[in-house]
C-alpha positions as a Python dict, from the first residue, in 0.01 Angstrom:
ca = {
    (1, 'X'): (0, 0, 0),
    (2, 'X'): (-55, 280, 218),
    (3, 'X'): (-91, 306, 595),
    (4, 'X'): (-127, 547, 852),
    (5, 'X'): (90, 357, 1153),
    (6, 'X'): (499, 381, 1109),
    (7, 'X'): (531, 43, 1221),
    (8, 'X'): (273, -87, 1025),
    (9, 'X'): (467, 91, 731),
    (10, 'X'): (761, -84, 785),
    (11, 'X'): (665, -407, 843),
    (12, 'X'): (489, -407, 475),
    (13, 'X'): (816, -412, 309),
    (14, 'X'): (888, -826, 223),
    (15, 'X'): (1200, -1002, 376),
    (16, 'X'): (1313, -711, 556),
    (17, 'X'): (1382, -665, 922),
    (18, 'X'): (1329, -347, 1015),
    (19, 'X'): (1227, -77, 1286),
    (20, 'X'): (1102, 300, 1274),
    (21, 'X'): (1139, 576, 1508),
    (22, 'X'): (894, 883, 1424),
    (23, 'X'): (1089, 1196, 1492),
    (24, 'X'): (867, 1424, 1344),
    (25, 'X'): (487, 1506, 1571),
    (26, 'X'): (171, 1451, 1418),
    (27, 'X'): (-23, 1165, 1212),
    (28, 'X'): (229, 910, 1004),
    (29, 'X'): (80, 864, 650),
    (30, 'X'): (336, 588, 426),
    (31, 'X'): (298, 469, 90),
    (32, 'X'): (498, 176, -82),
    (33, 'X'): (471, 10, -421),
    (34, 'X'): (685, -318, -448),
    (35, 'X'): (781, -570, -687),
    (36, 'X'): (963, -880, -640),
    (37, 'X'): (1109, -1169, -899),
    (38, 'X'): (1279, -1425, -801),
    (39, 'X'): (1601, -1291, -602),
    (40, 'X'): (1526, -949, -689),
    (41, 'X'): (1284, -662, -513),
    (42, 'X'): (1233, -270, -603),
    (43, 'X'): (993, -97, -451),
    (44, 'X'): (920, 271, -378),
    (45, 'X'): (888, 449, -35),
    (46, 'X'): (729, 744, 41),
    (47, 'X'): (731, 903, 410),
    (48, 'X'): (560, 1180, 564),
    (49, 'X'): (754, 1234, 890),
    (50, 'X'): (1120, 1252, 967),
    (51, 'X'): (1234, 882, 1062),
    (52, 'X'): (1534, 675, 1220),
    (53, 'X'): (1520, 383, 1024),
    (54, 'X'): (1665, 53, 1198),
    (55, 'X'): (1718, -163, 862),
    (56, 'X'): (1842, -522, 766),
    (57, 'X'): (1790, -657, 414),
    (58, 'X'): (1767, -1006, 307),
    (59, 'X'): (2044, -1265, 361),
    (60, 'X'): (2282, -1264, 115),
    (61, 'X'): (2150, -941, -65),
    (62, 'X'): (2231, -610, -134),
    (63, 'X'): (2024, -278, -137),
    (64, 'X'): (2088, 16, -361),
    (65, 'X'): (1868, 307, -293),
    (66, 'X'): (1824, 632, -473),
    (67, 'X'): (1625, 904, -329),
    (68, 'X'): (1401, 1138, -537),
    (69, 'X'): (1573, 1455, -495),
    (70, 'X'): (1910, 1533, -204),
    (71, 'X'): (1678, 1591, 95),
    (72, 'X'): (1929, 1533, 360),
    (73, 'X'): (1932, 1179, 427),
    (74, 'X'): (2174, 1044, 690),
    (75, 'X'): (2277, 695, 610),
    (76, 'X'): (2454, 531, 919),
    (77, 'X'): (2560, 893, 1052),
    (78, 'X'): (2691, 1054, 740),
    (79, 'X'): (2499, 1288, 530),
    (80, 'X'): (2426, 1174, 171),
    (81, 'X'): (2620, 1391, -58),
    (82, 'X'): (2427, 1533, -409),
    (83, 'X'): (2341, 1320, -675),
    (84, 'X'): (2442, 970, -494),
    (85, 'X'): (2392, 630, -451),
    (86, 'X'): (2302, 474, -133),
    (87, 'X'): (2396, 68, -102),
    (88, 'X'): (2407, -167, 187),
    (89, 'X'): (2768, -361, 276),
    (90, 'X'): (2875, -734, 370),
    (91, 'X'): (2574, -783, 651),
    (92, 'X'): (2315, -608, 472),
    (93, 'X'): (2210, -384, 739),
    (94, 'X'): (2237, 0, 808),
    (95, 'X'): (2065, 286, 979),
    (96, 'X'): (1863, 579, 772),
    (97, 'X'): (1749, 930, 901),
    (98, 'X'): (1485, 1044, 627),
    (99, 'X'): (1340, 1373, 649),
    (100, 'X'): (975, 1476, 618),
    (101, 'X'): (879, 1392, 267),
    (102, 'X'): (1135, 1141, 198),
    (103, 'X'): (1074, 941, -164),
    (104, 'X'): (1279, 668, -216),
    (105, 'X'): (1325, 384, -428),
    (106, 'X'): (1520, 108, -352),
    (107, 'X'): (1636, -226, -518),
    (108, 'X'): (1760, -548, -313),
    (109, 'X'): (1932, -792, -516),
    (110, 'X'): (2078, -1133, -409),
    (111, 'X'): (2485, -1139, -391),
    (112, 'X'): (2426, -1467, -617),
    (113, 'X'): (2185, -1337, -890),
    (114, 'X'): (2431, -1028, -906),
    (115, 'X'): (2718, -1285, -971),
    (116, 'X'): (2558, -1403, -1258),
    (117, 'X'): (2398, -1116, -1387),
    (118, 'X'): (2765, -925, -1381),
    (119, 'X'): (3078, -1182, -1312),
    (120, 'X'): (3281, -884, -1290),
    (121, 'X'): (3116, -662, -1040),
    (122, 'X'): (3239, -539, -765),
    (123, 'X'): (2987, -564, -431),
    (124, 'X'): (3031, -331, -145),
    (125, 'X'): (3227, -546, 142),
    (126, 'X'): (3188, -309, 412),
    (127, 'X'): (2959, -361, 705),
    (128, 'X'): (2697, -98, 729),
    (129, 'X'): (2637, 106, 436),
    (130, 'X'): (2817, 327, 159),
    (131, 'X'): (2706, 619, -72),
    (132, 'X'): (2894, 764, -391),
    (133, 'X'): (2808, 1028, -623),
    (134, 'X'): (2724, 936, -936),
    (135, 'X'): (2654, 1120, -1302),
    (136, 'X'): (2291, 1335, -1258),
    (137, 'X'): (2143, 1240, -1569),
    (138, 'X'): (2247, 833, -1505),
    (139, 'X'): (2096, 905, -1151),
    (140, 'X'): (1799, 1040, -1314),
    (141, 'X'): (1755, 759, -1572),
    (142, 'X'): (1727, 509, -1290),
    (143, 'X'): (1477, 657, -1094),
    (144, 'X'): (1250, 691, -1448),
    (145, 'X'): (1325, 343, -1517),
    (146, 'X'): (1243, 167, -1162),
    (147, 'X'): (906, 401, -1137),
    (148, 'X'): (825, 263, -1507),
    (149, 'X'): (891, -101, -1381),
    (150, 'X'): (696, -90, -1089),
    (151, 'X'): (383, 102, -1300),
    (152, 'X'): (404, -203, -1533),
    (153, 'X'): (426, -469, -1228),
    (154, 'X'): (111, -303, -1086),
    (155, 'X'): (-23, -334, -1446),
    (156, 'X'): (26, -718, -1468),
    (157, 'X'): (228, -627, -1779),
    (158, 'X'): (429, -958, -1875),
    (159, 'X'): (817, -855, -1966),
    (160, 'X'): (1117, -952, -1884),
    (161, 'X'): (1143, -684, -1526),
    (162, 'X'): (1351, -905, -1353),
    (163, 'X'): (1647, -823, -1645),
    (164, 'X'): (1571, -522, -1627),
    (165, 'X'): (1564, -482, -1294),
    (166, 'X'): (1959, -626, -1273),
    (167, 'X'): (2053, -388, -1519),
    (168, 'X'): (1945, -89, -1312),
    (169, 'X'): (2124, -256, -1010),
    (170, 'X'): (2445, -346, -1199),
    (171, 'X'): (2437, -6, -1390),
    (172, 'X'): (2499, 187, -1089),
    (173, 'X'): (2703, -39, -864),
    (174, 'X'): (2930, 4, -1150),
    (175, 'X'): (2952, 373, -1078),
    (176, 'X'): (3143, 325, -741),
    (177, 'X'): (3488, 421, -724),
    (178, 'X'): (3758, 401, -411),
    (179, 'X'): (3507, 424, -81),
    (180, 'X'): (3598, 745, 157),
    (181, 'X'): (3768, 692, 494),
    (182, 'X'): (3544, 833, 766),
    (183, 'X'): (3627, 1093, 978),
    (184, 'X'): (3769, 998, 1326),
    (185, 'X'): (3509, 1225, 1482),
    (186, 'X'): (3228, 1082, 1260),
    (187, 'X'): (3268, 721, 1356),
    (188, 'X'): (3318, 865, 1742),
    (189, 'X'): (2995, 1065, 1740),
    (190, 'X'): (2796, 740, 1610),
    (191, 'X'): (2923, 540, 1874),
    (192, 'X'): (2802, 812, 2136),
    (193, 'X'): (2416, 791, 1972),
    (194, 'X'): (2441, 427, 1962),
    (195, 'X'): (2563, 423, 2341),
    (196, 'X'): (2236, 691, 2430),
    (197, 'X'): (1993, 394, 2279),
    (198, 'X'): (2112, 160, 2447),
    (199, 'X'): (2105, 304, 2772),
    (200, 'X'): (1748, 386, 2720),
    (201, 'X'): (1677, 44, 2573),
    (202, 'X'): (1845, -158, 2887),
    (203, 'X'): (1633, 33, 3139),
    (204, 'X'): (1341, 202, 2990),
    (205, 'X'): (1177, 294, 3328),
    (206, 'X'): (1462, 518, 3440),
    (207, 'X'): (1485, 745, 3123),
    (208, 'X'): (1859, 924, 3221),
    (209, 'X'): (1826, 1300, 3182),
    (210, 'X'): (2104, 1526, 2930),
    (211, 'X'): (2357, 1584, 3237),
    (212, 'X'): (2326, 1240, 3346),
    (213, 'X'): (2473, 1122, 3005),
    (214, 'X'): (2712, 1333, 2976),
    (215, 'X'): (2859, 1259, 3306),
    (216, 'X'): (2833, 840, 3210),
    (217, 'X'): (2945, 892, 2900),
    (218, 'X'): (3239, 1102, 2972),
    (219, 'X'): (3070, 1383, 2720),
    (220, 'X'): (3018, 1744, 2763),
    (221, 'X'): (2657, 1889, 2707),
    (222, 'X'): (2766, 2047, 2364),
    (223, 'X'): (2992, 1730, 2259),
    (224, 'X'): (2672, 1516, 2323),
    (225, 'X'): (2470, 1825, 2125),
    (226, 'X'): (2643, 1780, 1794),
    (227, 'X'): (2665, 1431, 1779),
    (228, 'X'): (2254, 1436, 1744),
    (229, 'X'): (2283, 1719, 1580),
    (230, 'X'): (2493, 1547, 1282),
    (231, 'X'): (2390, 1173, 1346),
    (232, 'X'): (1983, 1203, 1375),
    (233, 'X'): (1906, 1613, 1335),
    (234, 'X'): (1768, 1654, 1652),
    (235, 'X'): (1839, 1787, 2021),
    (236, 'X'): (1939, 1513, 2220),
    (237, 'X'): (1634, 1604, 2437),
    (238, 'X'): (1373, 1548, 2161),
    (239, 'X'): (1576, 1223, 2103),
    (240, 'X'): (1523, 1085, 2428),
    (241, 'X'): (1131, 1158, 2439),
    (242, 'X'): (1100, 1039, 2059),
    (243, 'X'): (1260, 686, 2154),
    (244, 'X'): (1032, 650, 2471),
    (245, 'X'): (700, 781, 2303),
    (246, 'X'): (761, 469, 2010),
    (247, 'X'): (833, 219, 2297),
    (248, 'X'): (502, 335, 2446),
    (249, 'X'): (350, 288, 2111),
    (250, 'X'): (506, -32, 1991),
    (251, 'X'): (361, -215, 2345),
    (252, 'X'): (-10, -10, 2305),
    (253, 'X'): (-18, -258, 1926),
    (254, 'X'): (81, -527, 2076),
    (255, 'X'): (-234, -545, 2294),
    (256, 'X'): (-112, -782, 2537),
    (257, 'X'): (-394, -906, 2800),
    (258, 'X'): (-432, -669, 3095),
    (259, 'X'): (-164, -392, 2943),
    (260, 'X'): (-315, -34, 3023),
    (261, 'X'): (-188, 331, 2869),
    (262, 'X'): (-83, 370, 3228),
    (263, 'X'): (142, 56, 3239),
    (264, 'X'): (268, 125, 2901),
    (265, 'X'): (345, 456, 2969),
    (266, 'X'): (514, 322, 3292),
    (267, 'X'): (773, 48, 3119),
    (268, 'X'): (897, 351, 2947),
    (269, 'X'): (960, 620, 3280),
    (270, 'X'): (650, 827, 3227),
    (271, 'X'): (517, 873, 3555),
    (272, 'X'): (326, 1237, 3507),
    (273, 'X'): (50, 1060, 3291),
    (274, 'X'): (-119, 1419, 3191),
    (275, 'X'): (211, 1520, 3053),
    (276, 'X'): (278, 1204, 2857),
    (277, 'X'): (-95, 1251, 2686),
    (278, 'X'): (-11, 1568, 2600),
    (279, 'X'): (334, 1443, 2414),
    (280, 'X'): (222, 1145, 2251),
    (281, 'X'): (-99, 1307, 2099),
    (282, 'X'): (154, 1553, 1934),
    (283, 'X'): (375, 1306, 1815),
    (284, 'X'): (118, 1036, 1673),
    (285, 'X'): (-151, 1258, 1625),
    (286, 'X'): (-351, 1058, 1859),
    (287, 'X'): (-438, 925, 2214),
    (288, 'X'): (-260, 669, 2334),
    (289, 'X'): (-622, 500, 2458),
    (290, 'X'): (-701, 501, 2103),
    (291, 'X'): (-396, 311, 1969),
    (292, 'X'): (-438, 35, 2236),
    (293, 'X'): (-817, 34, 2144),
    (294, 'X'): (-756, -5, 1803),
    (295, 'X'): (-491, -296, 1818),
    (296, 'X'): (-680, -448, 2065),
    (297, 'X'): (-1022, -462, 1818),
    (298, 'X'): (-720, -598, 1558),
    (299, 'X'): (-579, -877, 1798),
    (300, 'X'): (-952, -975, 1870),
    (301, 'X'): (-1056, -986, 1537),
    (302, 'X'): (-1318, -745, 1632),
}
C-alpha cells in the first residue's frame, strides 16, 4: 500500500494507534506491506522523510522491530545502538524518530499467543520501549525471513506463516539480556521535549518562542538545544514550526464545514499568512488550499 499523505500512511497500519510528525520538507511518499494471522501481524515500512512517530500497538501485544540497516533511529529518546532489536514494553506504546529513508519491519504479537508459542519467554515489562544488540548474522536472518513471509502472503501462498511468524518473534526476544539503566540526563532531556509538546498542544494559537521556554521551563537556550538535538535531531526552532505546520495539516483533511487555510492556519498561531504558504509548501510539498481541496472532494465523495 503506498501513499503520498503521512497521516494517511499511518493510519494504514491495522490495530494501531498512531500519529506522525513530518520533520523532513518536501512531498511524503510511504509504502507498507502487511500480514496478519490470527494474534499475529508483520508488516514492512518504508519512509521517505524524517518522522516523530507517536505509536501504540494492540492491547495485550508486543512489537519487535528491526530496521534494514543502523540509520539512526531514536526509540523513546535513545539512539538505537548497531545491530539491535527494537521491542515495545508493558503498555505497548513508544515514540520513534526515523530518518529519511527509514525501512523497517516490524512484528506485533499477542502477550497470550507468545505464552503459548514459548512458556518460557521472557516479555519486556517496561513501559515504553527497549532495544538490545543482538548477533549480525541472526539479525540478518530475520529480516530475510519476514521479507520472504510477507512475499508469500502477497502471493496467497498457503503455509503455515503464522508459526513461522512466532518463531521469528520468539527467536529474537530470546536474545535480550539484563536491560540498561538510562542515563539521569537522558530520561531529564525527554521530559523537557515532552513538556515543549505539550505546551504547544494546550494552546496552539500562542506558539511560545525559544527564550520563552527556556525561561518557563527553567532551561537555558543550549540545555533546551541538546535535548532536541539528542531526543528528535532537530533545532528546537524547526521543532516548533514542524509541530504547528502538521496541526495545520491534520485540520485542512479533516474538511470540517466552513474551515478555511486562513482559520486553520490561525488555530495553530500563524498570523503572517504569506509566510505560512511559503513554509508549509516546503514542508508538504504543497499548498495548503490544495490539501483542504483535496480532503474536502474525499469527505464529499466527490
Amino acid at each position: 500500500m503506498v501513499s503520498a499523505d503521512v497521516d494517511e500512511h499511518a493510519s494504514h497500519l491495522s490495530g494501531w494507534r498512531q500519529e506522525y510528525d513530518q520533520l523532513g520538507g518536501g512531498g511524503f511518499t510511504g509504502r507498507l506491506d502487511e500480514a496478519v494471522s490470527d494474534g499475529v501481524q508483520l508488516f514492512r515500512e518504508r519512509t521517505s522523510h524524517q518522522l516523530r512517530q507517536r505509536c501504540e500497538v494492540w492491547k495485550g501485544a508486543v512489537w519487535c522491530g528491526i530496521t534494514a540497516a543502523d540509520d539512526g533511529s531514536r526509540l523513546d529518546g535513545r539512539q538505537v545502538g548497531a545491530d539491535c532489536i527494537m521491542a515495545s514494553g508493558g503498555d505497548g506504546s513508544f515514540e520513534l524518530v526515523s530518518p529519511p529513508g527509514h525501512d523497517i519491519v516490524g512484528f506485533v504479537v499477542s502477550r497470550e499467543a507468545l505464552a503459548l508459542h514459548a512458556p518460557e519467554l521472557a516479555l519486556p515489562p517496561e513501559a515504553g520501549a527497549v532495544w538490545w544488540a543482538v548477533d549480525p548474522v541472526q539479525r540478518h536472518a530475520a529480516l530475510v525471513h519476514a521479507r520472504a513471509i510477507l512475499v508469500l502472503a502477497a502471493a496467497g501462498v498457503e503455509s503455515d506463516l503464522r508459526t513461522a511468524m512466532l518463531d521469528v518473534v520468539a527467536g529474537l526476544l530470546a536474545t535480550r539480556g539484563p536491560g540498561r539503566r538510562e542515563r539521569g540526563n537522558a530520561s531529564a532531556r525527554r521530559r523537557l521535549v515532552a513538556q515543549v509538546r505539550e505546551r504547544i498542544e494546550a494552546s496552539p494559537d500562542r506558539a511560545p518562542s525559544v527564550p520563552e521556554l527556556c525561561v518557563a521551563l527553567h532551561v537555558s537556550r543550549r540545555t533546551l538545544q541538546y535535548a532536541f538535538e539528542d531526543e528528535v535531531g532537530v533545532n528546537p526552532l524547526a521543532y516548533l514550526r514542524s509541530v504547528r505546520l502538521n496541526g495545520v495539516r491534520r485540520l485542512l483533511r479533516e474538511a470540517a464545514p466552513g474551515l478555511t487555510v486562513q482559520r486553520a492556519a490561525a488555530h495553530w498561531g500563524f498570523w503572517n499568512l504569506s509566510a505560512f504558504a511559503g513554509d508549509y509548501r516546503r514542508q508538504f510539498g504543497e499548498r495548503a488550499s490544495e490539501t483542504l481541496a483535496r480532503a474536502a472532494v474525499a469527505r464529499t465523495g466527490g
